[in-house]
LUMFITI-667634 format. One line per field, with one value per residue (C-alpha): x, y, z; residue number from 1; residue in three letters. Coordinates in Angstrom, 2 decimals, decimal comma, padded with zeros to 5 digits. Layout:
u: X ...
v: Y ...
w: Z ...
nr: NUM ...
rest: ala ...
//
This chain:
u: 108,69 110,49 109,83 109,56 109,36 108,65 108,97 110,37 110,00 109,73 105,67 104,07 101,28 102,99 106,28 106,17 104,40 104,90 104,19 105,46 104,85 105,35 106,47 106,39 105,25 101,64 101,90 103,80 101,10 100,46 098,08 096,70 097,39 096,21 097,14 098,89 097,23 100,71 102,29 099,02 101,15 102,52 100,05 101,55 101,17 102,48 104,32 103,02 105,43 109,02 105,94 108,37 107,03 107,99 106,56 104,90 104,34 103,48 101,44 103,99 106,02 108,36 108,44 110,13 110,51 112,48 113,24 115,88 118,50 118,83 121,70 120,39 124,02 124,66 121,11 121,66 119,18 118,79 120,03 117,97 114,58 114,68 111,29 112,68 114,52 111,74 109,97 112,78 112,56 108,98 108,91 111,92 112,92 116,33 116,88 117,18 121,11 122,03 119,84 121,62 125,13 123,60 122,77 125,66 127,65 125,34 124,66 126,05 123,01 121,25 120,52 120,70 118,46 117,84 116,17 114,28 113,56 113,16 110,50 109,00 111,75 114,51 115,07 117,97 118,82 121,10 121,92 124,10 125,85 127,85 128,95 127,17 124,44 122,47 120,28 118,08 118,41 114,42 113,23 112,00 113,79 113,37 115,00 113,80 116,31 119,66 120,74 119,10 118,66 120,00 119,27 117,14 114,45 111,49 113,43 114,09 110,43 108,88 111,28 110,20 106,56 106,60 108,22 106,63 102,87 103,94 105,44 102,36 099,44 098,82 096,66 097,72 095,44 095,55 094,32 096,97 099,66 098,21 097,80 101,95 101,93 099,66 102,12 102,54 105,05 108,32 112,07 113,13 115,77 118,49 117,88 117,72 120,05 122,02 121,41 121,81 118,46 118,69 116,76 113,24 113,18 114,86 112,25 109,17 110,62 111,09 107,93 106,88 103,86 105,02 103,08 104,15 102,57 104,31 104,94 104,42 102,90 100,69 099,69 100,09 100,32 100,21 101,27 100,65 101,57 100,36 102,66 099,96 100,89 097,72 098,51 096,47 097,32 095,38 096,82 095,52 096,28 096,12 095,42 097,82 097,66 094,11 092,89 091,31 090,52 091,60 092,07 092,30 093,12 093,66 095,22 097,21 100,91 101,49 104,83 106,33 107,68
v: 072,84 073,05 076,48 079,73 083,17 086,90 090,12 092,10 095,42 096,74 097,36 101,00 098,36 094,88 094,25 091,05 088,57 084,72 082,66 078,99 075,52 072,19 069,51 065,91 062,27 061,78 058,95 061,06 061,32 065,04 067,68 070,51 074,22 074,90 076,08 073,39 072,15 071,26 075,16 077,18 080,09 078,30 078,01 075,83 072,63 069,21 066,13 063,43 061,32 063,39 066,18 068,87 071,41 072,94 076,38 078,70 082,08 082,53 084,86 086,83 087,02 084,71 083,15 080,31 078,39 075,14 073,84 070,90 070,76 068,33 066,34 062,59 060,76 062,65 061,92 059,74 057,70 058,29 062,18 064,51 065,37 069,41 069,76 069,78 073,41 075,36 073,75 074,22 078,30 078,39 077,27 079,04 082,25 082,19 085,69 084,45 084,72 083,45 080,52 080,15 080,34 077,35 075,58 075,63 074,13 071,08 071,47 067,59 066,70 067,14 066,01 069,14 072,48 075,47 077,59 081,38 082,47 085,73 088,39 091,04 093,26 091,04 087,93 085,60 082,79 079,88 076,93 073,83 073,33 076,70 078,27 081,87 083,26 086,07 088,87 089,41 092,55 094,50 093,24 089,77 086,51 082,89 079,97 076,30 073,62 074,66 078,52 081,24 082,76 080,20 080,76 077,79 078,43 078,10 079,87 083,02 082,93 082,90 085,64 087,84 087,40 087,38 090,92 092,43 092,00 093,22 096,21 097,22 096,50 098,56 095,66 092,16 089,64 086,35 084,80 085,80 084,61 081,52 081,11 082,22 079,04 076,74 077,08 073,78 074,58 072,67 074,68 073,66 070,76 072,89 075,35 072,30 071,85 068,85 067,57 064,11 062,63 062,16 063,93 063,17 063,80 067,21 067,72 067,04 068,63 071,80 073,52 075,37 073,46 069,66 066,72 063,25 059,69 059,10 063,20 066,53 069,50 068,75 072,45 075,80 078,59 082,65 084,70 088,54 090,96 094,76 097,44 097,40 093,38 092,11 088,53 087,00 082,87 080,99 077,46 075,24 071,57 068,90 065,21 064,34 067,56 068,01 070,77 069,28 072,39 075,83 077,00 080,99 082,32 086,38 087,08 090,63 090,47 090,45 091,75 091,39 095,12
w: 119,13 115,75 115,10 116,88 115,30 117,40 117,35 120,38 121,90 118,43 118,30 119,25 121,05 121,50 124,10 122,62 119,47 119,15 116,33 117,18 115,78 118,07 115,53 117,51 116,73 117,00 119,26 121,59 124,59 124,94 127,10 125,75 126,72 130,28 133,76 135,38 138,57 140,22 139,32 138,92 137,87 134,52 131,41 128,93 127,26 128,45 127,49 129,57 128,83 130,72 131,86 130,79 128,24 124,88 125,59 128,19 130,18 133,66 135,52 136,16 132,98 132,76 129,60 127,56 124,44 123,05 119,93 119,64 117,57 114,47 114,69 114,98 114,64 118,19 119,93 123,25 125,08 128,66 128,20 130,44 128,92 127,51 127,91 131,81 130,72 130,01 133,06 135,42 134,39 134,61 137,89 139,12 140,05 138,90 136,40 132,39 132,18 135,43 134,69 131,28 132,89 135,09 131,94 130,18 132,69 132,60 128,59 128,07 129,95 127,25 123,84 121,34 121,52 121,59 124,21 124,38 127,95 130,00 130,07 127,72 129,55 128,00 126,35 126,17 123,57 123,90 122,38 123,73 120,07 120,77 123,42 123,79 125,79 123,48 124,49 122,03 120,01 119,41 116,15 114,30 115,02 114,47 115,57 113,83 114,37 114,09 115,39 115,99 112,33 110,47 107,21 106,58 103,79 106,96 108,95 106,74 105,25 108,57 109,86 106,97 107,36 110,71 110,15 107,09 108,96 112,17 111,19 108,79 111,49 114,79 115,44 115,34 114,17 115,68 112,47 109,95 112,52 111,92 108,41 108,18 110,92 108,34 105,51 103,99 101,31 100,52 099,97 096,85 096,84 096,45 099,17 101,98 104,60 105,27 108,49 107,93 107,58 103,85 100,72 101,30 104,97 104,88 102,67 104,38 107,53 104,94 105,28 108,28 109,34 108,68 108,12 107,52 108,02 111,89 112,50 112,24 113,73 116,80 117,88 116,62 119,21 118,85 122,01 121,89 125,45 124,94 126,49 129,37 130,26 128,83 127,66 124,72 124,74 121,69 121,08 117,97 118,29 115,62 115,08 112,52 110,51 110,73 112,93 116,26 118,90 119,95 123,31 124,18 127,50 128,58 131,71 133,00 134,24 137,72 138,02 141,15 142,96
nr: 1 2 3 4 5 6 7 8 9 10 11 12 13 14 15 16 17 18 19 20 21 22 23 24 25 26 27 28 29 30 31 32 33 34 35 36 37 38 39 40 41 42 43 44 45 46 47 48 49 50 51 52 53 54 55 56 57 58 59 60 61 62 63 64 65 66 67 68 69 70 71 72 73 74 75 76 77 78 79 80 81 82 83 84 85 86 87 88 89 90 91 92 93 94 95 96 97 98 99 100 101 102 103 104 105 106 107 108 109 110 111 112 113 114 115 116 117 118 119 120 121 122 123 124 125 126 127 128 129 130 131 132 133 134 135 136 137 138 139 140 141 142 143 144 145 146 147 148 149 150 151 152 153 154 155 156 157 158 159 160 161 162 163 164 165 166 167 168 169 170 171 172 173 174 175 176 177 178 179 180 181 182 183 184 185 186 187 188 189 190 191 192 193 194 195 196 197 198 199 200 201 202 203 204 205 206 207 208 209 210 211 212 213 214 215 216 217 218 219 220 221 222 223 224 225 226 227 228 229 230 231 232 233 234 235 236 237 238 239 240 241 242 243 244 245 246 247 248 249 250 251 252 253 254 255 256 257
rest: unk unk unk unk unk unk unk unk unk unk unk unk unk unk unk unk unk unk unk unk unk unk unk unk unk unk unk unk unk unk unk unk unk unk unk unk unk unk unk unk unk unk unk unk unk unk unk unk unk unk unk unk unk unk unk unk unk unk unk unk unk unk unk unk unk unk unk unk unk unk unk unk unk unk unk unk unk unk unk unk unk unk unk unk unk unk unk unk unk unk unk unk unk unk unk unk unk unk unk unk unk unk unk unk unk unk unk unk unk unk unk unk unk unk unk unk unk unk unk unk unk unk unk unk unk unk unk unk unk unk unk unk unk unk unk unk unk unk unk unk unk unk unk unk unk unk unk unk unk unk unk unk unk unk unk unk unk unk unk unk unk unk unk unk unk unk unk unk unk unk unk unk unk unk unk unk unk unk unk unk unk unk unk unk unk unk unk unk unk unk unk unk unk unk unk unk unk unk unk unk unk unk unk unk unk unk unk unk unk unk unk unk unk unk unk unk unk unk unk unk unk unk unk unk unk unk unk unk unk unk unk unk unk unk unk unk unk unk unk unk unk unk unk unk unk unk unk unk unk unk unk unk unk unk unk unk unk
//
């Protein structure tokens, strides 16, 4: 997942609105949005290669996220796959933070990223290239590739739209979530960060739906939950930039008592 972007418990009718983008290589073997048949609870997509996950929400609330973070003269072989984090939440039962104090002591495990998890009651962020676990404050965040926030040009844009619809709409529409996801528009040179991958590859990796010749964004996914725990799911997937099928599922939250 290279991007993420949501609102929080800032909405007189959403808890909580996702916008997210799963940038990957297109060889990368990959199953589509659905309830898993080994953890019926968990709807998510799934890496068949480590058969972790980028993203996902349960039945009964517990949601997370990953993006990694860019820093390819660090990357390891043989690290620990972080699609197993948001898995290993899923799954579990383990509260957000205490899960995230877990992590942290194992964070050389793995490779760089970021992670979102916790419920539409609260949210936590953390990322293993610093040392803090964040609750996240009500509002509009996104995270891309480096912090959460950063400043990149994606980052800020998506942030701001993200921000400027939901705020002006007692209705979300699915549809204009996704067109802010479908933006294929490069930062200008001089606005790119410097991550180490050269010029040309910072940017192609600039805009906030990518598309190259080897990679780019394989599925688009939007992720509204009402104040009355109804759950609206829609997932767009993509064969090398070119839209291939959408999936939509609507479930309620079973909280436990």
């Amino acid at each position: 997942m290279c991007i993420i972007s949501f609102h929080f418990q800032d909405h007189p009718h959403y808890q909580l609105i996702i916008a997210a983008n799963r940038d990957e290589f297109y060889e990368r073997p990959t199953e589509e949005a659905h309830f898993w048949t080994d953890e019926p609870n968990v709807l998510a997509g799934r890496d068949l290669k480590q058969m972790g996950t980028w993203l996902g929400i349960t039945k009964e609330g517990r949601f997370a996220a990953l993006t990694n973070y860019r820093d390819l003269k660090n990357e390891q072989p043989n690290k620990v796959s972080r699609g197993e984090i948001v898995r290993s939440f899923l799954t579990g039962q383990q509260h957000a933070q205490a899960f995230l104090h877990d992590l942290r002591n194992n964070k050389k495990n793995y490779n760089g990223f970021n992670v979102l998890v916790g419920t539409t009651d609260e949210l936590y962020y953390y990322g293993n290239r610093q040392e803090n676990i964040v609750k996240i404050d009500a509002g509009s965040h996104s995270i891309s590739n480096h912090l959460l926030n950063t400043p990149w040009p994606k980052v800020a844009k998506a942030r701001r739209n993200l921000r400027e619809y939901v705020m002006n709409t007692e209705r979300v529409d699915v549809e204009r979530l996704f067109e802010q996801l479908n933006d294929h528009e490069h930062a200008n040179d001089d606005l790119l960060p410097n991550t180490g991958v050269g010029l040309e590859l910072e940017r192609e990796l600039s805009p906030v739906f990518i598309k190259t010749d080897n990679y780019g964004t394989r599925s688009s996914t939007v992720i509204l939950i009402t104040h009355d725990n109804e759950v609206t799911f829609v997932e767009r997937t993509y064969n090398s930039g070119t839209f291939k099928k959408e999936n939509t599922f609507h479930f309620t939250i079973q909280k436990s008592r």
